[in-house]
C-alpha positions in Angstrom: -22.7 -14.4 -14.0 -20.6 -11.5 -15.0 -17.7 -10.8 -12.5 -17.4 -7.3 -11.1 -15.1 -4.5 -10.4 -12.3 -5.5 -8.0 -11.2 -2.1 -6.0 -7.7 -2.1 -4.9 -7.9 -0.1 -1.6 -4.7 2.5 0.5 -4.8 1.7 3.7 -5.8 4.9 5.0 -9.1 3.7 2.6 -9.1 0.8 4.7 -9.8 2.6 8.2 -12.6 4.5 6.7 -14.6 1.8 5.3 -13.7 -0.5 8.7 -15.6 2.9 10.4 -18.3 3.0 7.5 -19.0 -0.4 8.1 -18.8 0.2 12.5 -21.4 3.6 11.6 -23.8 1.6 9.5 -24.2 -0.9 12.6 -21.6 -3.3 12.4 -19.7 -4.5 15.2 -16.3 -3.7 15.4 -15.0 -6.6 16.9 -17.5 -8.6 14.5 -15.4 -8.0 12.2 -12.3 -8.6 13.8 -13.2 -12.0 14.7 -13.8 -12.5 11.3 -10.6 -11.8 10.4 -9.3 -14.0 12.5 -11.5 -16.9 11.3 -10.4 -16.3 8.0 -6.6 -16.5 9.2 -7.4 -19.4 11.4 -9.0 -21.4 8.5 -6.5 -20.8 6.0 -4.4 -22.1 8.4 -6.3 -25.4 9.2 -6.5 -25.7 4.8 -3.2 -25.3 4.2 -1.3 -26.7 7.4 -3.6 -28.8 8.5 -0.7 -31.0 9.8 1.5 -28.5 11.8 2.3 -29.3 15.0 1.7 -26.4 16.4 1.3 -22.5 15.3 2.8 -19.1 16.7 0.9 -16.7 16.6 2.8 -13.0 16.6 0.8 -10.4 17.8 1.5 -6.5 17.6 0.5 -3.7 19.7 -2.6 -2.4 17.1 -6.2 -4.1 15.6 -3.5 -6.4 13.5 -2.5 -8.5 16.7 -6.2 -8.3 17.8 -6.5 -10.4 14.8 -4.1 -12.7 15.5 -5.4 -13.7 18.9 -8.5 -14.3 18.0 -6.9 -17.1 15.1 -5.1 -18.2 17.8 -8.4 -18.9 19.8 -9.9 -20.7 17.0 -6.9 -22.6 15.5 -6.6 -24.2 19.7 -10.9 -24.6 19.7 -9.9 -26.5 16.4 -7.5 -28.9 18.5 -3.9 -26.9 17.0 -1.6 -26.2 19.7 -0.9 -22.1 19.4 0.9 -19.8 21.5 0.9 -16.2 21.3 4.1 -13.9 21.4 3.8 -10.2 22.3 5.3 -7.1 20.7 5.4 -5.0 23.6 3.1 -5.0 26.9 -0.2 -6.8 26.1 -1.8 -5.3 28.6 -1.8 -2.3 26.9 -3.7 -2.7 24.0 -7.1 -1.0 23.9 -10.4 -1.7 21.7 -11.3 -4.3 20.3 -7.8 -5.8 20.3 -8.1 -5.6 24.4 -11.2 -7.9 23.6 -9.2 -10.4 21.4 -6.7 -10.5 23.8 -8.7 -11.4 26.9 -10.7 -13.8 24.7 -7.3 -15.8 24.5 -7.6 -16.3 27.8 -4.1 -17.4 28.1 -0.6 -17.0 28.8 0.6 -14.6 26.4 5.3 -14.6 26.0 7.4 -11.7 25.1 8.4 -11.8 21.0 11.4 -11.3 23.1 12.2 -14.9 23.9 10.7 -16.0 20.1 12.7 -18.5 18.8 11.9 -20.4 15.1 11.3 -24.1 15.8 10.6 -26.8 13.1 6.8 -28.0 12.3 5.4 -25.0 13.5 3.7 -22.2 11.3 4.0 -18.7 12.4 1.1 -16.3 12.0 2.4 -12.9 11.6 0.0 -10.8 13.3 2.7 -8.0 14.2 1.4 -5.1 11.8 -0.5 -5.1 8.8 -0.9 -3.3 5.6 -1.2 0.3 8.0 2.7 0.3 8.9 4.2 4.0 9.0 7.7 3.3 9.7 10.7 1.1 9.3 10.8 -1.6 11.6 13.8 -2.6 13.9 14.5 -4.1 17.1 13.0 -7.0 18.3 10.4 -7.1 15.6 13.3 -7.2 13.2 15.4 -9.7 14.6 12.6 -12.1 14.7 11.4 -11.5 11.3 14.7 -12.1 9.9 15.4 -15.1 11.8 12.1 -16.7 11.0 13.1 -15.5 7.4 16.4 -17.5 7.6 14.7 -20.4 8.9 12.0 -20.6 6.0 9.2 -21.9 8.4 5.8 -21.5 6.4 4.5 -17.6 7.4 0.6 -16.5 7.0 0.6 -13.0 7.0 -2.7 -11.1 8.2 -3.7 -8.3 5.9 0.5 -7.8 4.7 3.8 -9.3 5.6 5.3 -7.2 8.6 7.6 -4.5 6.9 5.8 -4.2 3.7 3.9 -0.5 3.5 0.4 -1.2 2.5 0.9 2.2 0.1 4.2 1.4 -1.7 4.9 -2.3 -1.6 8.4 -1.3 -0.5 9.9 -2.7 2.5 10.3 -0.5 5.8 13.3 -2.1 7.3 13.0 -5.1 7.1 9.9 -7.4 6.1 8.4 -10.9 6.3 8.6 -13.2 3.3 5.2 -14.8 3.5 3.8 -18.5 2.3 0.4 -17.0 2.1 -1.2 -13.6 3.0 -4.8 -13.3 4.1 -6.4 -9.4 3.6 -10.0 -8.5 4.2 -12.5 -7.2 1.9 -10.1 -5.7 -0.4 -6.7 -6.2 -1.4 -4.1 -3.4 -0.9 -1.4 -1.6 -3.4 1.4 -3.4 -1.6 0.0 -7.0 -2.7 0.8 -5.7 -5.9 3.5 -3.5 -6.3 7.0 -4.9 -6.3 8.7 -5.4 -4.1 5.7 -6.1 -2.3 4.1 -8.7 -4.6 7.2 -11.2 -4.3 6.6 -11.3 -0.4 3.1 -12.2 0.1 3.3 -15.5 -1.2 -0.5 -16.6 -2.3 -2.8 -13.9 -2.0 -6.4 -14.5 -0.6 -9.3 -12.0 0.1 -11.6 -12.6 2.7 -14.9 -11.5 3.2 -15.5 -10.4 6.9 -18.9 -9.3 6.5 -18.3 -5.5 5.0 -21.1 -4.4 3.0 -19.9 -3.6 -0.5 -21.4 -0.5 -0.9 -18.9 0.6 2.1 -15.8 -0.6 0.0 -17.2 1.3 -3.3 -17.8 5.0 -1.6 -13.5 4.7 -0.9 -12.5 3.0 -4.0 -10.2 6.1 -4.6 -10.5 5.4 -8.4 -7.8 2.7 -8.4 -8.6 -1.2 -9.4 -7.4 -4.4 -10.3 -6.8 -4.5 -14.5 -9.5 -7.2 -14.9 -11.9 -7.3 -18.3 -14.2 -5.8 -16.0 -12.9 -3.0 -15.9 -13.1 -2.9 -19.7 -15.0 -5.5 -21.5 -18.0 -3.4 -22.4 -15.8 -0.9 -24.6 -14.3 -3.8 -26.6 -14.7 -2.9 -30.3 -16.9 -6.3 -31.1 -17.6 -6.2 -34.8 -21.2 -5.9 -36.4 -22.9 -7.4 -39.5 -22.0 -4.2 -41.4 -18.6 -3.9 -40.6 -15.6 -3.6 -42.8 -11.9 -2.8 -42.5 -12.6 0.9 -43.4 -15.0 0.9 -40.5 -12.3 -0.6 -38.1 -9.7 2.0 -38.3 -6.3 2.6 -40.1 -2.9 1.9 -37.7 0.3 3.4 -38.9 3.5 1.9 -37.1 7.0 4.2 -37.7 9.7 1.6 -38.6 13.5 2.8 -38.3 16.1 2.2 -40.4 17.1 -0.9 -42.7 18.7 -2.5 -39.7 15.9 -1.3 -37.3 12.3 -2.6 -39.1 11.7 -5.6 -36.8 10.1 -3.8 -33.8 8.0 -1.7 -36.3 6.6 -5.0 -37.8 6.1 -6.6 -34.6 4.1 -3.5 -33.2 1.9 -3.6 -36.5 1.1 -7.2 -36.7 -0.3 -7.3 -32.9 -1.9 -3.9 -33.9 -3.7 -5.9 -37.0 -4.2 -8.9 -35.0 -6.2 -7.1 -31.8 -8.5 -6.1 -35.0 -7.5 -3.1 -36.7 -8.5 -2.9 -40.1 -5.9 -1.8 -42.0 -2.2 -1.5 -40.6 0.9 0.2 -42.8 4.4 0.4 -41.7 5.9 3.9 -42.7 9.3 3.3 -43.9 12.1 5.2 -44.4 13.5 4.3 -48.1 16.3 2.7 -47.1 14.5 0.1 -44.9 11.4 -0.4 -48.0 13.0 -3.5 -49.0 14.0 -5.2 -45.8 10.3 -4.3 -44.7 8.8 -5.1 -47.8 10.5 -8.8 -48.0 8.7 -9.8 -44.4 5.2 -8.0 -44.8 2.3 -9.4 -46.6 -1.4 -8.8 -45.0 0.5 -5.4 -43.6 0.5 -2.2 -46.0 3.7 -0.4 -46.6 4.5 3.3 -47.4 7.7 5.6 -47.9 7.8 8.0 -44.9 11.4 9.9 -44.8 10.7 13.2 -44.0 7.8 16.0 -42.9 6.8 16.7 -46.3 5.5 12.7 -46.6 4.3 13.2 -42.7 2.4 15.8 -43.7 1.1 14.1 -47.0 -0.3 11.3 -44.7 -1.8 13.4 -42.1 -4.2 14.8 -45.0 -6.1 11.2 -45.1 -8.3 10.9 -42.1 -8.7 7.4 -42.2 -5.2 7.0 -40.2 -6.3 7.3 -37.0 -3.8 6.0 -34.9 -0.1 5.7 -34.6 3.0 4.0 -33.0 5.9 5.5 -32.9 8.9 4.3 -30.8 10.1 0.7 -31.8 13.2 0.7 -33.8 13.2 4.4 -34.5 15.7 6.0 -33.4 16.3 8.4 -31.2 16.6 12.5 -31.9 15.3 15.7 -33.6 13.1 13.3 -36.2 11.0 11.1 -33.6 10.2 14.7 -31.7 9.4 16.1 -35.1 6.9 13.7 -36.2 5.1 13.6 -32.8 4.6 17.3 -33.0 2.9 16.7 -36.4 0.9 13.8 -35.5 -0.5 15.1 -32.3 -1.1 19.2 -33.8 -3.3 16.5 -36.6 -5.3 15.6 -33.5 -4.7 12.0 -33.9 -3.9 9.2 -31.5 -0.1 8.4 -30.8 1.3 5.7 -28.7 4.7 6.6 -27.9 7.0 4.2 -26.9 10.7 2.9 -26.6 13.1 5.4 -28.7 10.3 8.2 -29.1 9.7 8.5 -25.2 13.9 8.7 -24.7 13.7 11.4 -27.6 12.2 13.7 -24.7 14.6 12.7 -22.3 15.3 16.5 -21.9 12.6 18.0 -24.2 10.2 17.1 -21.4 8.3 20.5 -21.9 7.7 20.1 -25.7 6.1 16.9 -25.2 3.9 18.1 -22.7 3.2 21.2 -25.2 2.6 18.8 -27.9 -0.3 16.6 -25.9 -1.6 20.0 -25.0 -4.0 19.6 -28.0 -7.3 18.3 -26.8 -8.4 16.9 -30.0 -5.4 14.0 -30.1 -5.1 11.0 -27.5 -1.4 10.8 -26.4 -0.2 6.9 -24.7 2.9 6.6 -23.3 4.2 3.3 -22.7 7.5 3.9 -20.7 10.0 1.0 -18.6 11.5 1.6 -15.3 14.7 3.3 -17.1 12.3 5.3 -19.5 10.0 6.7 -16.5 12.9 7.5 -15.0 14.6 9.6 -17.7 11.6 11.4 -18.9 10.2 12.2 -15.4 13.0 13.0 -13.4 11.6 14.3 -10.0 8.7 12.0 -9.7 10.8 9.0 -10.0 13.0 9.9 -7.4 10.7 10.4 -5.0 10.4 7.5 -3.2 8.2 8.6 -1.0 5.1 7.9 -3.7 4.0 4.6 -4.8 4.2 3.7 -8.6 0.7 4.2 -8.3 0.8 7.8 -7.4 4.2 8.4 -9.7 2.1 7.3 -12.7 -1.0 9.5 -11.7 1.5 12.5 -11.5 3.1 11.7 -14.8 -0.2 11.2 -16.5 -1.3 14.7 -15.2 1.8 16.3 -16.1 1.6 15.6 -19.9 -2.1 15.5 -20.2 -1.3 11.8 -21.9 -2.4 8.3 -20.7 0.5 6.2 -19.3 1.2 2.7 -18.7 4.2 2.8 -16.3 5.2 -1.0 -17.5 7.1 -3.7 -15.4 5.8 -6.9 -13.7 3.8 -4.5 -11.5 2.5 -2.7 -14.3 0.5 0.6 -13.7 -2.1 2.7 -16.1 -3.2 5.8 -15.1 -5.4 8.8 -17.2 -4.9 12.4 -16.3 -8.2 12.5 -14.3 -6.9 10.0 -11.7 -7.7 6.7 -12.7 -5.6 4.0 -11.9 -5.3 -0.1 -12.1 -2.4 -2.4 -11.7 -1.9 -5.4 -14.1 -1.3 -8.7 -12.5 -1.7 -11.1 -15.1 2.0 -10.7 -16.3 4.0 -13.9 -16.6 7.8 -13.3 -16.0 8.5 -14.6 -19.4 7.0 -11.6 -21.2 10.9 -9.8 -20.0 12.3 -10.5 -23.7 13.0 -8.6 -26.5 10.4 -7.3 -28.6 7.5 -7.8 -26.1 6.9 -4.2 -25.5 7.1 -3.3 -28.9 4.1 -6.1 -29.2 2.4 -4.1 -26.4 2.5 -1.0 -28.1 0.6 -2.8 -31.3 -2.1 -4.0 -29.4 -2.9 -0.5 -27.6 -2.2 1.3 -31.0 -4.7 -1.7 -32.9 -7.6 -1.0 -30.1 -7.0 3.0 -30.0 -7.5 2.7 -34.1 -10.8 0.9 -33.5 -12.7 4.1 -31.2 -11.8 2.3 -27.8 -11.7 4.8 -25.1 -8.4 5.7 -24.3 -8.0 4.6 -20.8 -10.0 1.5 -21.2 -7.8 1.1 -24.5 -4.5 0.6 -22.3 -6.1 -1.6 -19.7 -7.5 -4.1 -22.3 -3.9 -3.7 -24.1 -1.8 -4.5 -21.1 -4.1 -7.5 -19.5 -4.4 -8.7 -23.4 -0.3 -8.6 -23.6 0.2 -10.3 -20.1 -2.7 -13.1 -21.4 -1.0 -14.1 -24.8 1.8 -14.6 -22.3 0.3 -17.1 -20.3 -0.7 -18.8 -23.3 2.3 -18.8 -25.2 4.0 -19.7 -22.0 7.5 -20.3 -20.6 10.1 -19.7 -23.6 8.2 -17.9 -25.5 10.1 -15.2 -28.0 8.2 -11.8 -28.8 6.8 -13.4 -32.6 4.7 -15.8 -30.6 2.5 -13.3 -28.6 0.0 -11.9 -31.1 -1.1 -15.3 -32.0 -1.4 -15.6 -28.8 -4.0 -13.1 -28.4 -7.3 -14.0 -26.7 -10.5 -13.1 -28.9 -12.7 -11.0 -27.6 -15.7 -12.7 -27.5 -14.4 -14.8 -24.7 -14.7 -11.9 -22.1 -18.5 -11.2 -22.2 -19.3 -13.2 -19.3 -15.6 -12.9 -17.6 
């Protein structure tokens, strides 16, 4: 059975399908005691042999949820006890219900202190959280933090925005986190991801067609998401058919980025690949390339010359280059040809602060612009948005995509793509290992060897950055930047993923 798309939902998303699913007949606290069974058993799965669990319960839905696991974790013959976050006897809804359903003494977070053996359920304030946390709330998180007892989180650790993945405050550093129906940005996004611990989604009984009308165009980089545009070959196929990658190299001390970009780009199934070499670095590229073409490109006059055959469809243009007047000329060429350019590395920093003629440049609707930058590289080519912590990496990525017109993946080990009309996934795949040199410039092969092939252009750079983060896995711990495109799954194997 082929797996589906996997939404990545905001909170705000979260509330309006919880009320889609309330308007199409649904019970609210239904689904809130499902939540709670899914907290409870993960609990009974995991700690099975705690001697007891506190449960800490805030003042919204989230400690609703956490009395009700507290109710079934006792009916399953665990000792719990709930702590408060303010006067229980305020809460209202369906958390009122949960609460009363305890039906027993309920402490102050107040007197909370961390004891050995027990697990604590925090319960305090979801994935919806607004503002930074202090006080009480704070103290105890950091002392439970301090005491490294095992912590299940319901929906998001306490502190963490849902939105960002940043912490407000201060924030739990969960075992486990247990979300419902759909997981949220902050599971994903660092800092976020490094505080939930093991992530499982629960299903609490919300129809799926609720979850797809708020999917806000965002998802989880799975082949899903991109296995039907995979350029599979056919009987007639051929390496003319298959497209033509040319990969910029840089000078005779710079060519081993180049060749690493162009032997993932040949490897993902481009049909030809040529490196375009300045002279001076023909002989130290020549020496290490054999199944890879390799042609004399020093100035616009043999740009130009190239640009005339239409069989080179695609280009990288980044690794090794250099950075300056050239790497901006050459992109003005190859994008007013209409072709497809990933930029990457030393061509992105050649904008630094020639923003505008880079946006001018991707202005023409007949070439595919992909821009592959690092944390330092967003930063210096898109000044404002990165500053503005306010936005998610989510939202800094759609901004930067609209801004040049060009597709971007915003890379780190919470990688982000997004396409100028809004669409969005986060890669999760990403062993930490991958953080050596030369593994971008790999990254930029594959997406420039898929783009050559007719792949759509976002699909293009979520199949090239799951691909990347999968030849990872494979090549595993240790692994140096010449062992990932042999390392590259074929695509055959995601037909039924």
């Amino acid at each position: 059975m082929r797996t589906a798309l996997e939404p990545v939902v905001t909170p705000s998303a979260m509330g309006r399908i919880d009320q889609r699913a309330i308007d199409s007949g649904i019970v609210g606290y239904r689904l809130m005691q499902m939540a709670g069974a899914a907290i409870a058993a993960s609990v009974l799965r995991h700690y099975g042999g705690a001697t007891g669990v506190n449960v800490l319960c805030g003042p919204g839905n989230n400690g609703g949820d956490g009395y009700v696991a507290a109710k079934m974790l006792r009916a399953s013959g665990i000792r719990a006890a709930c702590y408060s976050l303010g006067d229980p006897a305020k809460l209202a809804g369906d958390a009122a219900c949960a609460r009363d359903d305890w039906g027993d003494k309920i402490l102050s977070l107040e007197d909370y202190v961390p004891s050995d053996g027990r697990v604590v359920i925090d319960a305090l304030f979801g994935a919806g959280l607004q503002r930074d946390v202090e006080g009480v709330a704070a103290r105890v998180i950091e002392a439970i933090n301090a005491f490294d007892t095992p912590v299940i989180a319901a929906d998001l650790p306490s502190g963490l925005s849902g939105e960002t993945g940043r912490v407000r405050g201060t924030a739990f550093r969960a075992s486990r986190t247990v979300t419902f129906a759909a997981p949220k940005p902050g599971h994903f996004l660092l800092p976020g991801r490094n505080l939930c611990g093991e992530l499982e989604i629960a299903d609490i009984g919300i129809p799926s067609r609720c979850i797809e009308a708020e999917t806000e165009a965002l998802w989880l980089n799975r082949p899903a998401l991109w296995r039907d545009t995979l350029p599979l070959l056919a009987a007639n196929s051929h390496k003319y058919t298959r497209g033509h990658l040319g990969v910029f190299s840089g000078g005779y001390r710079q060519t081993g980025a180049a060749r690493l970009a162009a032997i993932a780009g040949l490897r993902v199934g481009a049909g030809l690949v040529t490196v375009l070499s300045p002279a001076s670095a023909n002989a130290a590229n020549a020496a290490q390339l054999t199944s890879i073409m390799l042609r004399t490109i020093d100035g616009d006059a043999d740009l130009d010359g190239l640009l005339e055959d239409p069989r080179f469809n695609s280009f990288v243009l980044g690794p090794g280059f250099g950075v300056g007047e050239k790497a901006r000329d050459f992109v003005k060429r190859i994008l007013g040809a209409g072709r497809a350019l990933v930029l990457d590395a030393d061509g992105i920093t050649s904008f630094t602060r020639f923003h505008d003629q880079l946006t001018q440049a991707a202005a023409n609707q007949d070439a595919s612009l992909f821009l592959t930058p690092h944390q330092g590289e967003f930063a210096r080519l898109f000044p404002q948005i990165a500053s503005d912590a306010t936005r998610s990496k989510i939202e800094q990525t759609r901004s930067a995509s609209r801004e040049t017109g060009a597709i971007v993946i915003y890379k780190g080990a919470d990688t982000v793509i997004a396409d100028p009309s809004g669409r969005a996934a986060i890669c999760d795949n990403a062993p930490p290992w991958l953080a050596t040199a030369g593994s971008g410039d790999t990254l930029a092969g594959v997406l420039g060897g898929l783009v050559a092939q007719g792949m759509p252009g976002f699909e293009a750079a979520c199949a090239a950055a799951w691909l990347h983060g999968e030849a990872g896995n494979r090549a595993g711990e240790g692994l140096i930047a010449e062992d990932l495109a042999n390392n590259l799954p074929a695509f055959s194997s995601f037909q039924e993923y």
